[in-house]
N, C-alpha and C positions, 0 to 999 in steps of 0.2 A: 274326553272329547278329542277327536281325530285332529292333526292340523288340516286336510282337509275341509271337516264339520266345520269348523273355528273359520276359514278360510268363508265357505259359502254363507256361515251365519254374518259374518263382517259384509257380505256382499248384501244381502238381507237387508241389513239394519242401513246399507248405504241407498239402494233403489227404496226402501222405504222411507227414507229421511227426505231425498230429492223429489219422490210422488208427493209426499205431503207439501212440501215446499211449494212447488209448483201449483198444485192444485187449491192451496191453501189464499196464493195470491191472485187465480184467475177467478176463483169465487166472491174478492174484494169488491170485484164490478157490479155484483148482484146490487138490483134496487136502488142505486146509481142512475142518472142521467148521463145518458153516452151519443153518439151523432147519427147512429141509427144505421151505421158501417164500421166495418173494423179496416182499421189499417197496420202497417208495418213503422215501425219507428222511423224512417226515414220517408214517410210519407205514402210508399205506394198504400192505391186500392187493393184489396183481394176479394177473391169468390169465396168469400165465409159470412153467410148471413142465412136470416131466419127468413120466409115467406113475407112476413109481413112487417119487417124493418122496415121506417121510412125511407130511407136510404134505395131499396130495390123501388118502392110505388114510386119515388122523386125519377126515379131511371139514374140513377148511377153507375158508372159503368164498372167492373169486376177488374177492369184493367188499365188504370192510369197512376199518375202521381199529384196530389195535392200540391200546388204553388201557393197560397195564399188563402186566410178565413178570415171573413169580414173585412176584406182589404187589408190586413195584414199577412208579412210573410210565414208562412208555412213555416215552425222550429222543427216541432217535435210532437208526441202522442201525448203525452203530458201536458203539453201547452196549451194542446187542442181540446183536451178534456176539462184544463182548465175555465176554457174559453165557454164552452158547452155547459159547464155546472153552472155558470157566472148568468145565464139569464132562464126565464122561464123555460120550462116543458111547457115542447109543442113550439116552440119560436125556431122560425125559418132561420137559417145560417146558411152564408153565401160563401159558396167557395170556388176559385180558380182552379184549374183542372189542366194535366198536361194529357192529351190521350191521340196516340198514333203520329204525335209530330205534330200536334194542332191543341189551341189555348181554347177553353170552353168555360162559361160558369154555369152555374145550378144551385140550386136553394134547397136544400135539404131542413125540413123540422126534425125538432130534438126529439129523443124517447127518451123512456124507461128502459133498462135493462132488466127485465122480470127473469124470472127461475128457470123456468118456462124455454124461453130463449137462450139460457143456459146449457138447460140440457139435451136442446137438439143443437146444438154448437159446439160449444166447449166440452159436454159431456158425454158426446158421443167418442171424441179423440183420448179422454180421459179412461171411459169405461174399457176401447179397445185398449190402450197399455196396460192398463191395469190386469189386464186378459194375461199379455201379450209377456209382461213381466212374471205372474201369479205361473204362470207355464215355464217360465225360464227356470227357475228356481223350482220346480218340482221337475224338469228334464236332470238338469244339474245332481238336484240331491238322489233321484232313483238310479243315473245309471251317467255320472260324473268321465266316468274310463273310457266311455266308446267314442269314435273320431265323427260318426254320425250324430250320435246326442251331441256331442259340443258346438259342431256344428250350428243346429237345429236351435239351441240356444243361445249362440251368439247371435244371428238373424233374428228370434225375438225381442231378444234384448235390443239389438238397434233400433227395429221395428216401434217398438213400445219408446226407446229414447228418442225417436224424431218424430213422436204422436206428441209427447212432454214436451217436445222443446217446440213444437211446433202453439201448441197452449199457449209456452214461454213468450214465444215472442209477439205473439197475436194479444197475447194479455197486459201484460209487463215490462216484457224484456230484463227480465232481472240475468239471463244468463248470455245476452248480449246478441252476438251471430253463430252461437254454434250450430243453429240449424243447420246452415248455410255449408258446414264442414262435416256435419252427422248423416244428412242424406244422399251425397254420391257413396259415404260410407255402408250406408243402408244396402245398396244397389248389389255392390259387391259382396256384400254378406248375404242376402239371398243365392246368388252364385255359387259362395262358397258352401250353404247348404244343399245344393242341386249337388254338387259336385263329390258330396262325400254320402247322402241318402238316396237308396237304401244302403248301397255298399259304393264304394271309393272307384269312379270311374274312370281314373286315370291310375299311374304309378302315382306313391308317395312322394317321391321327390320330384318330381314334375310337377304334379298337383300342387304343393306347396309350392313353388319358385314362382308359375306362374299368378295365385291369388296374392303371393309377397309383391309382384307388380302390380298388380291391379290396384290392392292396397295401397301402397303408393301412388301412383295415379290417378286414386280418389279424393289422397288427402292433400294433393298438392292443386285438386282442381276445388274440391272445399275452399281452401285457403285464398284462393285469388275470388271467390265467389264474396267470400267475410271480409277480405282484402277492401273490397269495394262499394260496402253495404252502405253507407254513407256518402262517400265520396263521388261513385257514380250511381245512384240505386235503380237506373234502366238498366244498365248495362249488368251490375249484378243481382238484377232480374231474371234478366234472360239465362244469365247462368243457371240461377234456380231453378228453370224451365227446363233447362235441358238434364238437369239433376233428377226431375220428376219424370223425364223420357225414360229415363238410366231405369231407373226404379219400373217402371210401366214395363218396360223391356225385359229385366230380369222377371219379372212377374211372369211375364208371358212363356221363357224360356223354364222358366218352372214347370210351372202346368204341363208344359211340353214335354221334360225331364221326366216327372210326374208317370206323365200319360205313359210312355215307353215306359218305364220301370214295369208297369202294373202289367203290359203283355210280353216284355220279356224278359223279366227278370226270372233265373233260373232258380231260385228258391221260392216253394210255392208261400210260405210265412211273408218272407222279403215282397210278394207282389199283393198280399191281404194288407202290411200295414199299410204301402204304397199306396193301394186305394184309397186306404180311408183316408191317409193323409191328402191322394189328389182332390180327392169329394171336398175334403175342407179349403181344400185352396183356390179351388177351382169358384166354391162358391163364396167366398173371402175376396179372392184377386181378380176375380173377373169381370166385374163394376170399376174400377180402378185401372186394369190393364184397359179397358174401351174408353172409359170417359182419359183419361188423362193425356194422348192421346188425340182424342175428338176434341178437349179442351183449347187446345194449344193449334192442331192444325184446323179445326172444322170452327171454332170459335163459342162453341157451346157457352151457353153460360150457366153454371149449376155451381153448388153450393159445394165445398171442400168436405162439408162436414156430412153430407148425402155420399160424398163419393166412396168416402170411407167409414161410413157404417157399417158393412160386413166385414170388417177386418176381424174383428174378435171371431168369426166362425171357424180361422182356420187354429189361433190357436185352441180352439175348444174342441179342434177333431182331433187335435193331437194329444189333449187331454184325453180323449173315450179312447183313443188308440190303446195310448196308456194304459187304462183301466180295462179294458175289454178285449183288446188284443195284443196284450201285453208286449207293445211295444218297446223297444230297447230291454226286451227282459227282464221289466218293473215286474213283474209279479208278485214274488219274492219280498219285496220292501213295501209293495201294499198291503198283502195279507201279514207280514208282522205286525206293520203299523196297526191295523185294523186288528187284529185279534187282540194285540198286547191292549190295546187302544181301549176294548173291549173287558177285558180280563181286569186292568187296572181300576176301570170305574165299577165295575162291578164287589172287586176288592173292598175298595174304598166306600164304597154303600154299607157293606156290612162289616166294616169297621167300623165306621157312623154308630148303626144300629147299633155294633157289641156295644160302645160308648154307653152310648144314651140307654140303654138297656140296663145295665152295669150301675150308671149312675143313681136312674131312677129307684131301682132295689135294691141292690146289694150297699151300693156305697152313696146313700144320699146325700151324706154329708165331705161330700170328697173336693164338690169344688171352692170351699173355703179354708182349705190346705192347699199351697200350689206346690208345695214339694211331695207331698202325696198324691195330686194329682199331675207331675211328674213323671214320679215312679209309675204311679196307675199304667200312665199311656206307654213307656219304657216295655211293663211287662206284655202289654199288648203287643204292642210292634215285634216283639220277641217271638209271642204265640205266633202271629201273621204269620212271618217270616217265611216257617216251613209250608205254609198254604201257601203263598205268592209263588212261593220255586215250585210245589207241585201243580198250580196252575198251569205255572208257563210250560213247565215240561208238557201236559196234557195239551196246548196248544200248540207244540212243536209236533208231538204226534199226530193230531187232527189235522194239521196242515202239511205236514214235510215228511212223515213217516208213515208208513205201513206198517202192519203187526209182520215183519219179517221171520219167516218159518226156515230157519238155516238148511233141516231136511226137504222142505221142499223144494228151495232153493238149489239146492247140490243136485237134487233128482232131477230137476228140470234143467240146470244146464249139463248135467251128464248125458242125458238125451239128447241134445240140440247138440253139442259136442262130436256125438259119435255120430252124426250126420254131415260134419264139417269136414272137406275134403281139401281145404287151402287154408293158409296162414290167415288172409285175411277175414275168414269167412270165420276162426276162430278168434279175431279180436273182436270182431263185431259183436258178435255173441256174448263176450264174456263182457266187454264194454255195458251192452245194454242190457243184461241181467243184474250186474252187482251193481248198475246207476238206479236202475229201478227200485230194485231190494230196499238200498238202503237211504235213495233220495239223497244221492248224493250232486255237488254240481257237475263234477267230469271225474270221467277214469279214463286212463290211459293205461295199456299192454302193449309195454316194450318189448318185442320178442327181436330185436333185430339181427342178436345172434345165431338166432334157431335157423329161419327161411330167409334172410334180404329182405324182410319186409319191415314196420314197424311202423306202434299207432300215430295216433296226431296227438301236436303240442296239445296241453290243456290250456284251454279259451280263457276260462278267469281264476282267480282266488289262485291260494298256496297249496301245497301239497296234506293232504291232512293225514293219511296212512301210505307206508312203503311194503311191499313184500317181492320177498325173492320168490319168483319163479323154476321151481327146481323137479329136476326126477332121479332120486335117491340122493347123490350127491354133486350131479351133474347141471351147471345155474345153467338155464334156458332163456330166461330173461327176469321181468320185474314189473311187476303189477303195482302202479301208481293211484291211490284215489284222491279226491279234491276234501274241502270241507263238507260238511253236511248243509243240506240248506238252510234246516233249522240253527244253523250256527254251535249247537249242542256238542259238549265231547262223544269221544269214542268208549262206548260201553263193552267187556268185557263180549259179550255175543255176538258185537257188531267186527270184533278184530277176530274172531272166531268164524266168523263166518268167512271176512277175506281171505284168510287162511288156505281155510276148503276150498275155497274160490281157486286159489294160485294152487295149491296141489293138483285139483281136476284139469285146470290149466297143463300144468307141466305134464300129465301124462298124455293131454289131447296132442300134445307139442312132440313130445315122443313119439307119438306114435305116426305123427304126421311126418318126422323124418324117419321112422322106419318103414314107413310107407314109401317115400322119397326114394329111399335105398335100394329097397327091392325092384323100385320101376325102375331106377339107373341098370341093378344086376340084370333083370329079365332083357332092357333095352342092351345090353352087353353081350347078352346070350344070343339073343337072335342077332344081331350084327356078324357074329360068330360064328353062326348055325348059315349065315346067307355068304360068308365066305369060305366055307367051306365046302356050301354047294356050289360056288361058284369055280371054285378050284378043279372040285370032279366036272363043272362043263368045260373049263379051260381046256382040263386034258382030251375030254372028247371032243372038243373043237380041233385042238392041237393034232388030236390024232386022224380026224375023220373032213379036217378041211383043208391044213396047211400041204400037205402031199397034192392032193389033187390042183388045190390052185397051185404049187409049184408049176406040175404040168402043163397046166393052160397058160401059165405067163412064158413058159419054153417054148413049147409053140406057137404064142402069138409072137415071138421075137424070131423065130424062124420064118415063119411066115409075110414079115413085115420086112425080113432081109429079100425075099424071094419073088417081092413083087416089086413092080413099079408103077404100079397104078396108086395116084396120089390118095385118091378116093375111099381103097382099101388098108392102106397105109393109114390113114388118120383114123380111120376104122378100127383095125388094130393096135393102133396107140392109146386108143380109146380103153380097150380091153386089159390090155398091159400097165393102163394108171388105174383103175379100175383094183385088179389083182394087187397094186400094189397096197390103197387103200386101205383093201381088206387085210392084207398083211398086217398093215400097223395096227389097227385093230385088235387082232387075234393077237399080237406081241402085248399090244396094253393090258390087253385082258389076264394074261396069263401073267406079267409081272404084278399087277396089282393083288392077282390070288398070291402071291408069294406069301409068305408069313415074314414082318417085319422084328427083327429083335433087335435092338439099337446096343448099343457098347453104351460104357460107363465109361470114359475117359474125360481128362480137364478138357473145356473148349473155349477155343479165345472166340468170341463172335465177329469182332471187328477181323480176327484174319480169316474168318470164314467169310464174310464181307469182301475183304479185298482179293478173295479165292474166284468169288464171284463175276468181280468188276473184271478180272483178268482173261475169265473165260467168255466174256461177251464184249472185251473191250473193242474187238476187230470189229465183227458185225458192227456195235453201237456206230464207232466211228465211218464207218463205209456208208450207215444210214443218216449220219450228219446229227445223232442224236448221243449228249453225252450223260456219263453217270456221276451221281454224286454221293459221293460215302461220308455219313457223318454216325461218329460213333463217340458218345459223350460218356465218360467215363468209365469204370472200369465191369467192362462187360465180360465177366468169364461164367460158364458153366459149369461149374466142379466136376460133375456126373453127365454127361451127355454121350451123342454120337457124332462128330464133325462129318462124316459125310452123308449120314442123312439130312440131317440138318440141310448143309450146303445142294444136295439133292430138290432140298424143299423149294430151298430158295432161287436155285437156276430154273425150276421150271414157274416159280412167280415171275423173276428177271424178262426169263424167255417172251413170256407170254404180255409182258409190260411192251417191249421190244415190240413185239408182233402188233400187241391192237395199234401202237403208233405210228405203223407206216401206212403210207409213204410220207405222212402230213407232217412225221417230227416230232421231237418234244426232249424233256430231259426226262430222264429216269435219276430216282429215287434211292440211296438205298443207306437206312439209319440204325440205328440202336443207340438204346438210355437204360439205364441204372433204375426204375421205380420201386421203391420198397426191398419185397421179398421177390421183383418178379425182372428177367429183362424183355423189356419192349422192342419187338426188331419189326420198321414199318418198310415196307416196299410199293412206292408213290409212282405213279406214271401220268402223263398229260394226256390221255388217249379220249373218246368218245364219253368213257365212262361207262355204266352197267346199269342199264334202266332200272327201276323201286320194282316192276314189277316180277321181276328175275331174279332180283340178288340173295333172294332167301334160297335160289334153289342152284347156285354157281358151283357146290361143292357134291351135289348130287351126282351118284355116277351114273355114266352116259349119256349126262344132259351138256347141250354145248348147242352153244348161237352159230358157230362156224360151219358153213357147207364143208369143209377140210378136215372138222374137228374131230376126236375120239370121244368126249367127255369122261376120260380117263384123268388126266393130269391134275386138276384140281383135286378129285376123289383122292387122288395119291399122295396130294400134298396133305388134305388134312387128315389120311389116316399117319403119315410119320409126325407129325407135328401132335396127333394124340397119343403116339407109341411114345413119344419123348415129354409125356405129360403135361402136354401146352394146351393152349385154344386158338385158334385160329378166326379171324372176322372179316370182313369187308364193310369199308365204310367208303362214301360219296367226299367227294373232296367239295369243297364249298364254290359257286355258281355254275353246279350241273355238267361238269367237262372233269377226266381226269376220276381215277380211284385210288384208294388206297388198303394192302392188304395188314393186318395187325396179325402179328403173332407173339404169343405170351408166351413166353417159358420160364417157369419156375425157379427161382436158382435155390438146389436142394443141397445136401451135403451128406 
């Protein structure tokens, strides 16, 4: 036995020693002479009575304090029971009464405490914990690990403890005030179940900090409640009343809980058990959330023990959950229980039979030797033996396995394989053919090294097989499976089959990064194929535009010296920025067709940095905008080009510079040491680069600028891919301001 097992069995043997206890002394009253009212050890009245108590036909009222019976003063419920045995059944008994602030008497006749009476009272709050407990202890033992089951039954458990103590103290009082400290506990653990079913509505560590408060704050309003059970018993009355708000309140924020899970919770399982659980609580708590409530503010008068009669519905729905919609993912632990359950007593019948069969014929005279009949039953149990394992295995298959066909198994995922076109779309695959195969509880496909992708953690249990994912001798990753559900080892066929499993793997993995490959070469080719056409338009631009607009800017400058009419003048100024425009242009265009080959020399980056700052330090400061150079550690390039690089970086600089006038700002300019790679970030405080553009900033001839070329960024990221880097733009944090990331490798 597990410490765990041993753990919940002690827990067992404790709420059943305490039900019996309890229930064992509220039954003492049975057929007894009592005052035809229940009260609380310190005298109040309560709303717990039968129809036909005298107590209710006398009109007594649900809500006062007994001062005195029979002209003596009020002790205690003991006293008073005393008092009440001591003369006939059916003899009026006068008592003083404290109710609203005002002294009143009344005569109440004695009764009988019949069975009867019993069990629409007492044993309605009984049968509900008895629910309320018989459900904690089956939440517990099928699914103990999840943060929702525990939940679930710690709220039963309170649930069902302040139904018992509530017996307790209405009957006996053998357990004193702990009502009084159990029920704002109650309150709070209802919450704490809304709060973690179906799934955890907050973070975990928020979620815990704040129920750790409330918790406290229940138990310190308990304590002044028990503080004062005696001493003042109005005052920690009223307490109790608002104990019972607390409780009515959480109920209601249930249901409520509840209700939203069941329409949006994003798992369609998560919003079927929601259901069933709101359906239970809805019709469990919603007698209780209304009367208690109406009790206190509208003044109703009703019986404690009507109010909470449907309690037991709700743990019963979460029992059928259980069983029928295998909530918390009981399945599993019912259908073993239930076969083994099955398997055992069937065993055991025909063990019986062999006996008595055995006896009757063969060896009639066996049971007047008991060392022969000994041995007799020794060799039986021996024969059994191999039938009990070949049953149970036969159960394990019936329930948890499939006749697994390894070849069809491989055929079927070699097909659904060669349709997969993404990493993910191949774990998925392989995940839900080899869990199905072989009923297992999770598998996981690490492939993290193949694509940047990789499966999800396993949910429960330990790892039960490992296999390397490989193609020839190249590891792709590692195929993970869980235990089996039947709990059963691993059979020679079944570690054969995962096998197949991870080889078909590894070549679907291959072939998805030779896939990979080819679309990287083809996208390489045409990038290649489209600068090189663009080369032959440079030069036909070069050749068949730059000549002529030369001319037309010569004569718009002759022209503009030759007149003096303003008019015409602005006219041809117009024309003159116009051709210059186009210049820049037709220059960008024809240096970007250049073919870039970068040198291999060492590069300091930090003095390619301060190469930088020195070339824009005039402008920056004339624009009243300064730069800041941080370069942390030892930032070199073995292999690079220093002046493409520094190229790359003047016109990020530049263009930092530009979006920040005339408004200001500081510029940027960093580099770090990460890993195998250096980080050189260039930050500006500018407008920033709307979400819906930034995917397309390095496209060429795209630019936000009336002024712009959409050449320069084009030009940064093809040197920064010539020098085998990557280049990014990211958003600086509250929407003002960009930041450009460049990687470069540091190779050797």
């Amino acid at each position: 036995m597990t410490r765990r097992s041993m753990i919940l069995a002690a827990l067992a043997l404790i709420m059943a020693g305490l039900f019996a206890w309890i229930v064992h002394d509220s039954m003492r009253l049975v057929g007894e002479a009592f005052p035809g009212f229940m009260i609380w050890d310190n005298g109040m009245l309560l709303a717990f009575h039968g129809s036909d108590w005298t107590g209710i036909r006398a009109g007594l009222p649900t809500y006062g304090r007994i001062l005195a019976v029979d002209g003596q003063p009020f002790v205690d419920r003991a006293a008073l029971l005393a008092q009440v045995r001591a003369v006939p059944l059916g003899t009026p008994v006068e008592y003083a009464l404290l109710v609203g602030g005002g002294a009143r008497t009344l005569s109440v006749p004695t009764m009988r405490f019949e069975l009867a009476g019993y069990l629409t009272t007492f044993g309605v709050y009984v049968f509900a914990a008895a629910v309320c407990w018989a459900t904690t202890l089956a939440v517990l033992y099928l699914k103990r690990g999840a943060a929702d089951a525990r939940a679930l039954a710690w709220m039963l458990f309170m649930v069902g403890l302040s139904l018992l103590l509530a017996v307790d103290l209405i009957g006996t009082s053998r357990f004193g005030r702990s009502l009084a400290l159990a029920e704002p506990l109650t309150a709070v653990a209802i919450l704490h179940f809304v709060a973690f079913f179906p799934a955890p509505r907050f973070r975990p560590g928020v979620l815990l900090g704040w129920l750790s408060v409330l918790y406290g704050v229940a138990a310190l309003y308990g304590s002044v409640g028990a503080a004062y059970f005696y001493a003042a018993p109005e005052f920690s009355r009223r307490f109790n009343d608002f104990a019972y708000l607390g409780i009515a309140l959480a109920l209601v924020l249930a249901i409520a809980a509840l209700g939203y899970s069941v329409l949006r919770e994003a798992s369609s399982d998560d919003r079927v058990r929601a259901a069933i659980v709101f359906t239970g609580a809805l019709s469990a708590c919603l007698v209780p959330a209304i009367a208690v409530p109406a009790f206190f503010l509208l003044g109703w008068s009703v019986s404690w023990s009507l109010v909470f009669a449907p309690v037991f519905l709700f743990p019963a729905a979460v029992l059928y959950a259980v069983a029928r919609h295998d909530l918390f993912e009981a399945e599993r632990f019912i259908r073993l229980s239930l076969g083994y359950g099955i398997a055992s007593t069937l065993a055991t019948l025909v063990f019986i039979f062999a006996v008595f069969a055995l006896d009757i014929t063969v060896f009639p005279d066996l049971k007047s030797s008991p060392a022969a009949a000994l041995l007799f039953v020794l060799v039986l149990a021996i024969f059994f033996n191999p039938v009990l394992a070949r049953t149970q295995q036969a159960i394990d298959r019936y329930f948890y396995r499939a006749a697994a066909n390894p070849g069809r198994v491989l055929e079927e995922l070699s097909a659904d394989l060669a349709e997969c076109s993404d990493g993910e779309g191949i774990r998925s695959r392989v995940e839900e053919i080899l869990r199905a195969a072989l009923n297992l509880e999770w598998v996981e496909l690490d492939a993290a090294g193949s694509g940047g992708w990789a499966g999800l953690a396993p949910a429960t249990g330990g790892v039960g097989l490992v296999r390397p994912v490989l193609f020839r001798s190249e590891r792709l990753g590692e195929l993970r499976c869980g235990p089996k559900l039947s709990g059963a080892p691993w059979a020679e066929t079944d570690r054969d089959l995962v096998a197949g499993v991870a080889a078909q793997t590894g070549i679907a993995l291959r072939n998805l990064r030779s896939l990979e490959d080819l679309r990287h070469a083809q996208e390489s080719l045409v990038r290649q194929e489209r600068l090189a056409l663009m080369g032959e338009l440079a030069g036909s631009v070069a050749h068949g535009v730059r000549n002529p607009l030369a001319g037309i800017r010569a004569s718009a400058q002759i022209a503009r010296q030759q007149t003096d009419d303003e008019d015409v003048r602005e006219t041809v100024g117009g024309i003159i920025a116009e051709s210059d425009r186009l210049e820049r242009r037709v220059r960008a265009l024809l240096d970007f067709s250049k073919p870039f080959r970068p040198g291999a020399a060492r590069v300091d980056v930090g003095e390619v940095l301060g190469a930088v700052r020195s070339a824009l330090e005039a402008r920056a400061r004339r624009a009243g905008m300064p730069i800041d150079v941080d370069v942390r550690g030892e930032c070199v390039l073995p292999a690079s080009d220093p002046d493409f690089l520094e190229e790359a970086l003047l016109e990020l600089a530049g263009n930092a510079l530009r979006v920040m006038e005339p408004a200001g700002g500081r510029l940027g300019l960093s580099a770090a040491r990460e890993a195998e790679r250096i980080v050189v970030r260039v930050t500006d405080e500018g407008p920033g680069i709307p979400e819906d553009v930034r995917g397309r900033v390095f496209d060429l001839f795209f630019t936000t600028r009336p002024d712009g070329t959409g050449v320069g960024l084009a030009t940064v990221k093809r040197i920064v891919e010539a020098l085998s880097g990557a280049i990014r733009v990211e958003p600086r944090e509250g929407g003002s301001g960009t930041t450009f990331v460049i990687e470069l490798p540091v190779t050797t």
